[in-house]
C-alpha positions in Angstrom: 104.7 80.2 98.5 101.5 81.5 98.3 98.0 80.8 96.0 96.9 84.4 95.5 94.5 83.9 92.6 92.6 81.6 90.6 90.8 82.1 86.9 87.8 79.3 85.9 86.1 79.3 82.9 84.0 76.7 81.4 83.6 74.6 84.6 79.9 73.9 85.3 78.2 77.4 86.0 81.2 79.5 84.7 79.8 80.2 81.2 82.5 83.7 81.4 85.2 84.2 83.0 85.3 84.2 87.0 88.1 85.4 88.9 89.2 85.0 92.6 91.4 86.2 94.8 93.1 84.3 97.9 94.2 86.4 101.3 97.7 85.7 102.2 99.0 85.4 105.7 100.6 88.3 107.5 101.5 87.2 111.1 97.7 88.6 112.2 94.9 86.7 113.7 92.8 85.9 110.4 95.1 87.5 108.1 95.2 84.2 105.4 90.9 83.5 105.9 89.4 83.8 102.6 85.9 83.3 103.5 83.1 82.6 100.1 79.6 83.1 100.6 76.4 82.8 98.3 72.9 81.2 98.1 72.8 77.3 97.1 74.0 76.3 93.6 75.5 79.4 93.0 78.3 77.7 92.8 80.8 77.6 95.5 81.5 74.0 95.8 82.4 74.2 91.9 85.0 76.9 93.4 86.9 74.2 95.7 86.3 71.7 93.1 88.6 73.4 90.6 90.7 74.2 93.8 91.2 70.0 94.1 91.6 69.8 90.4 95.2 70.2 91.0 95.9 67.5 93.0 96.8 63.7 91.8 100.0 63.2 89.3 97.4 62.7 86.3 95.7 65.4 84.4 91.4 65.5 85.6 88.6 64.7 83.4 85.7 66.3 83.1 82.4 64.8 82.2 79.7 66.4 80.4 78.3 67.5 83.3 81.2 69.3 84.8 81.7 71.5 82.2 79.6 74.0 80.6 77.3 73.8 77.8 77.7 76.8 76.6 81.3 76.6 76.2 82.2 73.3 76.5 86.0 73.5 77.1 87.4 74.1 80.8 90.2 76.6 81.8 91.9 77.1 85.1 94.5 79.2 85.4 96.2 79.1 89.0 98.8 82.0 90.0 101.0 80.4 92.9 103.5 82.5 94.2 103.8 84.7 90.8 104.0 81.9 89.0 100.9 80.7 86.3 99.2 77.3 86.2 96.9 76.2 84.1 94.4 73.1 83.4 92.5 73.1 80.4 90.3 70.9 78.1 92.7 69.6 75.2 89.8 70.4 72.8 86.6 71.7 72.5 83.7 69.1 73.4 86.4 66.8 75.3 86.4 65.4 78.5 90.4 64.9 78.5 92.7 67.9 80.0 96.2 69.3 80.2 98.4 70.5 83.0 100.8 72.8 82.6 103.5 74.5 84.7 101.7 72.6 87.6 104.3 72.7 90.6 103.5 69.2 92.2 105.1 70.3 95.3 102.2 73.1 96.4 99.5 71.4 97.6 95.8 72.2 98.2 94.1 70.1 101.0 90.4 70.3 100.1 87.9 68.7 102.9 84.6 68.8 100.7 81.2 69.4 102.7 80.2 65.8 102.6 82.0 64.1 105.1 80.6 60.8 106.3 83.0 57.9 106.4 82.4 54.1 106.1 82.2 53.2 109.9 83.8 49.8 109.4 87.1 50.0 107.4 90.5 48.4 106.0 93.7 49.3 107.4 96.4 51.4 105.8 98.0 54.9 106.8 97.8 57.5 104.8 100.7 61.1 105.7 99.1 64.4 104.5 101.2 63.9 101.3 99.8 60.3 100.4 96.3 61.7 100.8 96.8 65.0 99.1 97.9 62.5 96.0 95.5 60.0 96.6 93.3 62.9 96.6 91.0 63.6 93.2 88.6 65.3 91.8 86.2 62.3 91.0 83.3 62.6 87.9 80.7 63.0 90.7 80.1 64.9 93.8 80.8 61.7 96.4 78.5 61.5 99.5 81.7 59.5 101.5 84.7 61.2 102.9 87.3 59.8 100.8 90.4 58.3 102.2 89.7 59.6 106.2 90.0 56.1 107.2 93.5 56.4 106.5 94.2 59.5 107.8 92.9 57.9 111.4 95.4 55.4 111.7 98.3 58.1 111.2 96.2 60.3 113.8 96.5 57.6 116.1 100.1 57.9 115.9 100.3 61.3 116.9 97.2 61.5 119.3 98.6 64.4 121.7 98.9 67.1 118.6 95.2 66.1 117.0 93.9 65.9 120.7 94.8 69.1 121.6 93.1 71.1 118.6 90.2 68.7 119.3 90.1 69.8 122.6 90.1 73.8 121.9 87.2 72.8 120.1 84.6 70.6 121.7 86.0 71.8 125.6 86.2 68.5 127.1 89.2 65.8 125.9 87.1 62.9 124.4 88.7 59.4 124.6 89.4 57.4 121.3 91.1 54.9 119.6 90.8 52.5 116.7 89.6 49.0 117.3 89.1 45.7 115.2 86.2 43.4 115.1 86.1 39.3 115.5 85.1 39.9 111.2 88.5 42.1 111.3 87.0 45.2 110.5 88.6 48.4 111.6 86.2 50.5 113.3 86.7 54.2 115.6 85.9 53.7 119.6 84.8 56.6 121.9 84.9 56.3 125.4 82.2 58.0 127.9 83.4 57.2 131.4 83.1 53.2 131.4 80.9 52.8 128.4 82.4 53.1 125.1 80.6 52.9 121.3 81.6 52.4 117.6 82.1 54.9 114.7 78.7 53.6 113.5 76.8 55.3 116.2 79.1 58.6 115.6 77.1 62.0 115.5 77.3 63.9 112.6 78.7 66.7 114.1 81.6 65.2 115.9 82.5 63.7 112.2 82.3 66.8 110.6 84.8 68.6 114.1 87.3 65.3 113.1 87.9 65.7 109.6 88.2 69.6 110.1 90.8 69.0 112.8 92.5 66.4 110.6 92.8 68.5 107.8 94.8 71.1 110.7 96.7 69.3 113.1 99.7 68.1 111.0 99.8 71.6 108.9 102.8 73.8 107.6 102.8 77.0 108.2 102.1 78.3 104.3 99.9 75.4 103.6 96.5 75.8 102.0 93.7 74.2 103.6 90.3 74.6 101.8 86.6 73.7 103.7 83.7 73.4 102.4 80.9 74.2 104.7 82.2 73.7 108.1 79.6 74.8 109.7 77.0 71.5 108.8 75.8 69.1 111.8 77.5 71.6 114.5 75.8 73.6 117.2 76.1 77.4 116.8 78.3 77.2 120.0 81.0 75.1 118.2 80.5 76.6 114.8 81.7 79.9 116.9 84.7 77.7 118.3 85.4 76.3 114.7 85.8 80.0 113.6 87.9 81.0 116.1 90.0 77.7 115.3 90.3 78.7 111.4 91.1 82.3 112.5 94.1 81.1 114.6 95.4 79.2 111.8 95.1 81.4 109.1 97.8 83.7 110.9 100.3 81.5 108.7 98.6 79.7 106.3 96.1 80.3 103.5 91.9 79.2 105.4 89.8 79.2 102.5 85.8 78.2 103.8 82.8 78.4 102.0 79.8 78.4 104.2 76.5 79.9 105.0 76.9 80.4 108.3 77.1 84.6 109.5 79.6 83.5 112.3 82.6 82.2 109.9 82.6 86.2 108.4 85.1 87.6 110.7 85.3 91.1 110.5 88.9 91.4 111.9 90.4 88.9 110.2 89.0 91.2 107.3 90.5 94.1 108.7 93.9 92.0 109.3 93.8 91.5 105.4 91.4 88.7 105.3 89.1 88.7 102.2 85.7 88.2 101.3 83.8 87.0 98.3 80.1 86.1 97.6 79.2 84.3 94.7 75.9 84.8 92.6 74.3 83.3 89.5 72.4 84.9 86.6 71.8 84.8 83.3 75.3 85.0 82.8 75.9 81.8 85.0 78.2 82.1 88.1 79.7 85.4 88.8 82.1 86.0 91.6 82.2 89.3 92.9 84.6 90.1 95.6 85.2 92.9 98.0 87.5 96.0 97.3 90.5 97.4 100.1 87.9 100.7 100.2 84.9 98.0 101.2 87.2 96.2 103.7 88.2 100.0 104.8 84.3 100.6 105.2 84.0 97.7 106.9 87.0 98.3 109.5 84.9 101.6 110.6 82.0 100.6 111.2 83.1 97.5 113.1 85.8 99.1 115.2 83.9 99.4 118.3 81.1 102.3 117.9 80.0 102.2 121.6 77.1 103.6 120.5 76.1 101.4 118.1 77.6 98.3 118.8 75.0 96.1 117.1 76.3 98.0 113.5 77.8 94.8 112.3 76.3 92.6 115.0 75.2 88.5 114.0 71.8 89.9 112.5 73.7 92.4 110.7 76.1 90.0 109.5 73.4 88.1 107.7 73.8 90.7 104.9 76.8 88.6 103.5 74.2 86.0 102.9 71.2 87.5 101.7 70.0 87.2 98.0 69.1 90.5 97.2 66.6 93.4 98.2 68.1 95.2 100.9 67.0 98.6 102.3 69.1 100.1 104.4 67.9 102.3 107.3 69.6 104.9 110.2 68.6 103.2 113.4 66.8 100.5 115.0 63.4 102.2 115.4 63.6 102.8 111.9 63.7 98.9 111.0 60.6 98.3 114.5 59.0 101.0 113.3 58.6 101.6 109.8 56.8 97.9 109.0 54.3 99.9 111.8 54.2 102.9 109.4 53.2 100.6 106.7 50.7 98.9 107.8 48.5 101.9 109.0 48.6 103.6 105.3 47.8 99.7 103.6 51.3 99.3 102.1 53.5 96.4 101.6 57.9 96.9 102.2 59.3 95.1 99.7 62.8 94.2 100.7 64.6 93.1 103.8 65.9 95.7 106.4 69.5 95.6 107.2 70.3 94.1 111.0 69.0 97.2 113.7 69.9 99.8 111.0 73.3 101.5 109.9 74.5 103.5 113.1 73.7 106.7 111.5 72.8 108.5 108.3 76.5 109.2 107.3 77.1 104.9 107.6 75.0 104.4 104.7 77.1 105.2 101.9 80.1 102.7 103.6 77.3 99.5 103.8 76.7 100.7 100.4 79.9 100.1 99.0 80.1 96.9 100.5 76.9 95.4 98.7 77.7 97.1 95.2 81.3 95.3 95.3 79.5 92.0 96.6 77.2 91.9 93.6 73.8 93.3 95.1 71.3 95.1 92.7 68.3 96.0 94.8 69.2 98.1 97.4 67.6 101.4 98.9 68.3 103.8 102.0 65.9 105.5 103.8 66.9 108.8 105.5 65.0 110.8 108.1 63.7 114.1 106.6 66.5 116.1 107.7 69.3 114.0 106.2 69.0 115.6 102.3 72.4 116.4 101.9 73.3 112.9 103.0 70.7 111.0 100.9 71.7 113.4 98.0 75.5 112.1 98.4 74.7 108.7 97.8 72.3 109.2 95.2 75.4 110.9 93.5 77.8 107.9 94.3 75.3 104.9 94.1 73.4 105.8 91.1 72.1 102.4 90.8 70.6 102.3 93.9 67.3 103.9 95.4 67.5 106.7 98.2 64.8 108.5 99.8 64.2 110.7 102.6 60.7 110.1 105.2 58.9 113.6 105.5 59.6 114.2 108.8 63.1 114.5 111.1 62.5 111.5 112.3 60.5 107.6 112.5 58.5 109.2 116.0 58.2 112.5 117.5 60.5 112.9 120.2 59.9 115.0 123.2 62.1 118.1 124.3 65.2 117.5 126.2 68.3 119.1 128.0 70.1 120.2 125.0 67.8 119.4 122.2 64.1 121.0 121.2 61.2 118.5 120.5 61.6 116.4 117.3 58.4 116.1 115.3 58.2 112.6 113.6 55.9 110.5 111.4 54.5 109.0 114.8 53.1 110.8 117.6 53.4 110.0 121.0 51.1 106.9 120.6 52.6 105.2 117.6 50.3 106.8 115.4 50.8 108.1 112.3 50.3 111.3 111.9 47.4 112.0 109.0 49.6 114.4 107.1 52.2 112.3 106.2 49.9 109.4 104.8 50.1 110.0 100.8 53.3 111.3 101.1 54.7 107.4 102.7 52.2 105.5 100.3 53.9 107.3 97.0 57.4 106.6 98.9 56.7 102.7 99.5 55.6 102.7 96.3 58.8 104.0 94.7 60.9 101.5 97.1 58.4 98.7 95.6 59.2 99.4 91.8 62.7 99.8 92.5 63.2 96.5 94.2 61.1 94.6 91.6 62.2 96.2 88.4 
């Protein structure tokens, strides 16, 4: 069985209709990662949160501040396996819902992003199926980690399995175990070589890598496991670990993260048939916009291993998943050292941010182009050199909504004369300079880019 899209309307920023689709495992490293990305409150978290709706034998509620003014009713509509679910408000202005066709035997485990636990505790056990019952969507976001407690004592139970994810994670094999105090309190006990200390002293970090490997170790293959932010509290050494982790997993089961982090977009699990989607918010509230199989195609060739360019869709590059808006899009790498240069000696401003070290080429464009008009981006331009016409004119012709120019000269700086090619005369001479010819033409062209990006 398999989750393979979800519909939300009515649920806090969804005034219209919003519409995701899940990856679904295919044997290949990364093939079941459905990775979400987006600024803050655009409304991710309110993605998972109708995700854990469906857990719990008893219909949700939803207060007046879970669902939206403008439409005051909620509807979820869940298709698992070809089969539709729905939750929905019973009537307009309610707080009271419905389930229906709800298969209590699929289950969504959904680790939220805040994930502090009390550090002194009762004892009870809790199997992934008791939690994933106990588990509810509560009227407010909680700041506690609810039921994780539990979860330890059954982790203590099976210690080799848990320990061994743990392990591929932080490198070294930490020491644990549950302990009770004279006031018989329950509380969790590391051990560093002959010292040892309480849960209450426990970083933040190693909380966050323990309920992430909790809500892995005792898995199905075909499960669903959802995480919110894994990346919070962890070094960007373990957040690369934690990737790799989710990447492994999601070979046969459905990964579903939400994060801000550039290192949980993995670009082959994308090409495996992992998916991608970025969510925005507008005047028309939250809008999911997702990428397309001829984006994910885009993206398969220009990651593929250009040994050439191999910074194309390096970290920096990868921050374009993440940006808000405003992106200008350039050839090459001297282009995005050297054009702020250019600027600055004909007293102009570049509105917009450049795209990592540039695109690889002129003819790469067009494919980053298609990525950020399926992921919802508005204000983007490319910048060709002077002899690219044909190429700036074919993405005019494609991306109408965009903004494409060419410099007025073959290239950023002038280039000297070598075995196989003649001299290249460029905006810059020798020294960096601009040239004094091409200084009205570059103030009119920063000017268009400006009133592009700001219109």
């Amino acid at each position: 069985m398999a989750l393979t899209r979800m519909e939300i309307l009515g649920f806090r920023g969804f005034r219209t209709l919003g519409t995701i689709n899940f990856s679904v495992p295919n044997g290949e490293i990364g093939s079941g990662l459905t990775v979400i990305t987006g600024p803050n409150n655009a409304g991710k978290s309110s993605i998972l949160e109708c995700l854990k709706a469906r857990a719990g034998h008893q219909p949700p509620s939803f207060t007046v501040g879970a669902r939206n003014a403008n439409v005051e009713e909620v509807g979820i509509k869940y298709v698992i396996n070809g089969k539709e679910e729905t939750i929905k408000s019973i009537k307009k202005g309610a707080s009271e819902t419905k389930k229906e066709g709800v298969d209590s035997n699929f289950h969504v485990f959904v680790l939220p992003s805040r994930r502090a636990f009390n550090p002194y505790f009762g004892r009870s056990e809790h199997s992934r199926e008791q939690h994933l019952n106990n588990s509810t969507l509560t009227p407010q976001r909680s700041s506690m980690l609810s039921g994780f407690e539990y979860r330890l004592f059954t982790v203590l139970k099976n210690q080799t399995a848990f320990n061994e994810i743990l392990h591929e994670v932080l490198t070294f094999k930490p020491e644990w175990s549950i302990d009770q105090s004279d006031q018989g309190q329950y509380f969790l006990k590391f051990f560093n070589g002959d010292d040892s200390h309480s849960s209450d002293g426990m970083g933040e970090g190693i909380v966050s890598i323990f309920s992430i490997v909790d809500s892995l170790y005792d898995s199905k293959p075909g499960d669903v496991i959802v995480i919110d932010e894994p990346e919070l509290s962890l070094h960007p050494a373990l957040q690369k670990r934690v990737a790799n982790l989710l990447c492994r997993f999601a070979k046969d089961r459905q990964i579903v993260v939400s994060t801000h982090s550039p290192y949980f977009v993995d670009l082959k699990a994308l090409s495996n048939g992992g998916h991608l989607a970025r969510v925005a918010t507008g005047d028309e509230g939250t809008i999911i916009y997702e990428v397309s199989a001829a984006a994910k195609d885009s993206i398969s060739r220009l990651s593929e291993g250009n040994l050439y360019n191999p910074h194309v869709f390096g970290l920096d590059a990868r921050e374009l998943f993440f940006q808000e808006d405003q992106i200008i899009l350039t050839e090459g790498q001297e282009d995005v050292l050297l054009l702020p240069r250019v600027a600055e000696q004909v007293k102009a401003e570049i509105t917009g941010n450049f795209f990592g070290w540039g695109a690889g080429g002129a003819s790469n464009i067009r494919h980053l182009c298609r990525i950020l008009k399926d992921l919802g981006y508005k204000k983007v331009a490319g910048l060709f050199d002077g002899d690219k016409t044909e190429e700036r004119d074919k993405a005019a012709l494609e991306f109408p909504e965009f903004h494409f120019a060419c410099i007025p000269a073959k290239d950023i700086r002038t280039k000297p004369p070598r075995k196989a090619t003649d001299e290249v005369q460029g905006l810059l001479n020798e020294k960096l300079e601009l040239k004094e010819e091409y200084a009205m033409q570059l103030k009119t062209l920063f000017g268009s880019l400006s009133t592009h990006m700001n219109s």
